[in-house]
N, C-alpha and C positions, 0 to 999 in steps of 0.2 A: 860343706860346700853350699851357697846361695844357689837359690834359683840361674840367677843370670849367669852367676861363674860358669855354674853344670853347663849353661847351653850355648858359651862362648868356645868349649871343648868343640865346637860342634860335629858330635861322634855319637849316637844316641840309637841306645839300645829300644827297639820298637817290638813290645809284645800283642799280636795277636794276628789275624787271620789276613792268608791271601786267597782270591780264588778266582776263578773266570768270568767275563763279563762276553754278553753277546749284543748284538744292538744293529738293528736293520741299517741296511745301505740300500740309497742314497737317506742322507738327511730329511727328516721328514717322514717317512714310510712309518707306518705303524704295523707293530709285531703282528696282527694276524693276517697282513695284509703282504709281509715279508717272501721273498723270494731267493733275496742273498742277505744273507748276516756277515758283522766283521765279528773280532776277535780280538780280546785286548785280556791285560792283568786288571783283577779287580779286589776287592775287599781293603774296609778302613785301615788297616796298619799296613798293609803292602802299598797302599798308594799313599801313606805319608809319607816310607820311608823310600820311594821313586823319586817324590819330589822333592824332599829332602837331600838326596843324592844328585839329581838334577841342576839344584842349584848351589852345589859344589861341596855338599856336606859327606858326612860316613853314618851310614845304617846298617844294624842288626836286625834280623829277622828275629822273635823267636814265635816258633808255632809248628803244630802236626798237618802236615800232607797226608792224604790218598796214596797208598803203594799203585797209580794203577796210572794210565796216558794225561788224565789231566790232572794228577800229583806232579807228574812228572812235566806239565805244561808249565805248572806254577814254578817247579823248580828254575827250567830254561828259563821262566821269563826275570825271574830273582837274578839269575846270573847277566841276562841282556839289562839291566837297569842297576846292575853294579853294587845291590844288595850283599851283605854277606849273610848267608845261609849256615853257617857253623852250628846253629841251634833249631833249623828244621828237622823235624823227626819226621818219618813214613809211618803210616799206621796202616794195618791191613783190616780185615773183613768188613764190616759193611759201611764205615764210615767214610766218607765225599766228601772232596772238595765242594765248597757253596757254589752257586751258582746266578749270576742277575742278569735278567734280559730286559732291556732299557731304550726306551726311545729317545736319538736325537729329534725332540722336539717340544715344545714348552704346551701348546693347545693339548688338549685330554691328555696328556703325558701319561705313559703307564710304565711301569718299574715293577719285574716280578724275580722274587727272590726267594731262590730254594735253602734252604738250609739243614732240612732232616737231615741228621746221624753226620749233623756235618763232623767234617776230621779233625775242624781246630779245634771245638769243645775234646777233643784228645789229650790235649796238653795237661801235663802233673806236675806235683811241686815234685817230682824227681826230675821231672824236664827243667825247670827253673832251678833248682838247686846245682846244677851242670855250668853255670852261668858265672861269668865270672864280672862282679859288675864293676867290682875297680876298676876296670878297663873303659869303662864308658863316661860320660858326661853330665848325662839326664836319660832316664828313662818315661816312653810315650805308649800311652794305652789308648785304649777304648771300649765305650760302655759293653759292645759286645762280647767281647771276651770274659767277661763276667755273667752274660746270661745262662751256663751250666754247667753242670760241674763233668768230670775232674776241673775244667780250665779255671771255673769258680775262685775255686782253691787255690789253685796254683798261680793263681794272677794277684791274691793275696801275699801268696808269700811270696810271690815278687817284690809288691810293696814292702815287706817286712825286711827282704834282702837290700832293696837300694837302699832303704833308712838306716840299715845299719852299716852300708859303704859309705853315706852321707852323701850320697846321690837324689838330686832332686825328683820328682815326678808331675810328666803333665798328663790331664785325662780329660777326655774328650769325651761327652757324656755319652752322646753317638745312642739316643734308647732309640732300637728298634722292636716294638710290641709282635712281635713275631717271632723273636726267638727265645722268649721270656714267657716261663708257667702261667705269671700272673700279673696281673699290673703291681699288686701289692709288695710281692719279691722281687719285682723291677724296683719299685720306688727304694725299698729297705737297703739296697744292696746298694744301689748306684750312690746315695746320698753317703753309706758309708765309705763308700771309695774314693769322694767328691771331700770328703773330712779329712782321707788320706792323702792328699794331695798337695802339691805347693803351685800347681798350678791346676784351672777348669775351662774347659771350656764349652760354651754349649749356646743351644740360642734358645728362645725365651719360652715354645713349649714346653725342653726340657728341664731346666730350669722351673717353668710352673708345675708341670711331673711331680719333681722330685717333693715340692713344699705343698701339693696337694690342690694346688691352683693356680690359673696362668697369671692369676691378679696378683700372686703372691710371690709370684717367680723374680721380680725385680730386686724385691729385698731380702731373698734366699741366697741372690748372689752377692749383695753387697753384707753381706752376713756371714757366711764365708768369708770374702775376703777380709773381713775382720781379725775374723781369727787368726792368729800366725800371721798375721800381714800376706795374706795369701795374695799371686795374681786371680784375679778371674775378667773374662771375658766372656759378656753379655749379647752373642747376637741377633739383630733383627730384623731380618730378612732386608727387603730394600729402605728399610729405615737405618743402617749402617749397624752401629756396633758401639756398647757402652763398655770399655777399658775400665776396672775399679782395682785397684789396693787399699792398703791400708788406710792411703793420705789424697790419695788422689782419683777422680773420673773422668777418663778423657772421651768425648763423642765423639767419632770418625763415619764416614760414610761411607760411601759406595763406589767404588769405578764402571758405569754404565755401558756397556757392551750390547750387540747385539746377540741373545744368549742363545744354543743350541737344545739347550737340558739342563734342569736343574743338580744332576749328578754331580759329582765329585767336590762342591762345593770348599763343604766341611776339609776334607781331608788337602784340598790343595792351600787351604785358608793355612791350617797347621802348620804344615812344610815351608811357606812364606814367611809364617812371623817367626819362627824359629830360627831358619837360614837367617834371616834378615839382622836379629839379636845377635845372631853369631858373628855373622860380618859386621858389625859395630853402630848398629842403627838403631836409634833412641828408641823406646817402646812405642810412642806414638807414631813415628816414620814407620817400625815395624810392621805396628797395627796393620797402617794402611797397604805397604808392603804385600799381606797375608793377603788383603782382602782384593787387592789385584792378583794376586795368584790366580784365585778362586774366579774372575771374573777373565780370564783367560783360557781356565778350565773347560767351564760353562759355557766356553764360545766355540767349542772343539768336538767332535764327535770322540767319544772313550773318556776314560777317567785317565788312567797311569799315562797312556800315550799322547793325553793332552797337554800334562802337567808341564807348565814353561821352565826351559833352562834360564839358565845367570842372566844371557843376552838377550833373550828373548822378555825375561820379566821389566830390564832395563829399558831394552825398548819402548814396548809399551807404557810402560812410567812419563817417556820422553815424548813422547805422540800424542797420548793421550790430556784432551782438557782438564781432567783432574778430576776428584772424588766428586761427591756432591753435598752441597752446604745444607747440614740440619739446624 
């Protein structure tokens, strides 16, 4: 099955972590200055696969919970977002759900994110081997679930499973330098899973990461998508987003918002261009699609709970003056 077939299924099995996000109220307030926090679902695959369901599609969890109140948080919220959870496991003793506490606000913005002995590095290829992937479309990851083992491993042989269902794979390079030994096992690791893939996505840090420099990041990707006529997507912060295949580079921009927080970005970008190929919109309509997601995210206090439904993204599409010309 091609890339596009897999993600026309739109039913996509999304492996790795959910976990709680905290983030002061009113808008604005900075963490040490906080009096009331809200409370929302957080972590890259749990909020892809929100907004993926949000805008009408079907998501798989797979990944280990906390046996303990906020295992059992992440669980509730899986089930309130319409998540299928079939493939969450509970893990006991000292391993935790992660943790991010996040300013709505862009001035000094501060983001702190706990992850020791977190629970989704729990995950094993006997958890993945449980998986049944003919049943899905496309399978969607992200770089952190590959930052330590068992999940390592186990997130390989996931790759090894969908390629022999003939199930596509997207990967969101997602490096965050804090839950990775080393920068060096970050680079080694992500670029092999970036090889394994039919589709990447990432933006241009990571990207210059993986090929050892930000200068060199541009034609890492289009280097990649060479191979295997892979998709990859290039992007750049307020300078939009370079689309490459095999034959083609499409430049798209930005939808300009008044923004709340740079959080959830990434993962409502995903959920966007994904739904959007599913529902039958050319990859460049997609593109842009994604990148209005994310810029409706971004306008929201929370990540999951900001992410726009069908109508909500339509809207916005219709209201809005339109990307911006690079």
């Amino acid at each position: 099955m091609n890339l596009y077939d897999g993600i026309r299924k739109n039913n996509f099995l999304v492996i790795g972590r959910v976990g709680i996000d905290f983030f002061p109220d009113p808008p604005g307030t900075k963490t040490e200055e906080a009096i009331v926090m809200s409370v929302g679902m957080g972590g890259s695959s749990a909020n892809i696969a929100a907004g993926i369901v949000k805008l009408g599609g079907k998501a798989t969890l797979v990944t280990s919970v906390s046996d303990d109140s906020i295992g059992r948080y992440c669980l509730n919220q899986l089930k309130h977002y319409g998540i299928n959870q079939t493939y969450v496991k509970k893990v006991g003793g000292e391993a935790r759900n992660s943790l991010a506490v996040y300013e709505s606000r862009l001035e000094d913005h501060q983001t702190v994110i706990y992850r020791n002995g977190a629970a989704d590095f729990e995950m094993t290829v006997k958890d993945i081997e449980r998986v049944d992937f003919s049943a899905y479309g496309a399978v969607i990851t992200a770089g952190t679930v590959f930052a330590a083992e068992p999940s390592r491993s186990a997130a390989f042989r996931a790759f090894e499973l969908a390629r022999s269902a003939g199930i596509p794979i997207l990967f969101d390079v997602d490096y965050r330098p804090y839950s990775w030994p080393s920068a060096e096992v970050a680079e080694n690791v992500l670029s092999k899973a970036a090889t394994l893939s039919d589709a990447i996505i990432g933006n241009d840090d990571e990207f210059g990461f993986m090929s050892g420099s930000k200068q060199l990041g541009l034609q890492k990707a289009r280097d990649l998508a060479k191979e295997t006529d892979r998709l990859v997507i290039y992007k750049m912060g307020e300078q939009g987003s370079l689309t490459i295949t095999g034959n083609e580079e499409i430049r798209t921009g930005i939808y300009e918002v008044k923004a709340l927080k740079p959080t959830g970005a990434g993962d409502s970008f995903m959920a966007g261009l994904v739904s959007s190929i599913a529902s039958g919109y050319d990859l460049s309509d997609a593109v842009l699609r994604g990148s209005a997601s994310a810029s409706i995210t971004v306008s929201k206090p929370g990540c999951a709970p900001a992410m726009a439904k069908e109508t909500e993204l339509d809207e916005f599409l219709k209201n809005h003056p339109g990307p911006t010309k690079l």
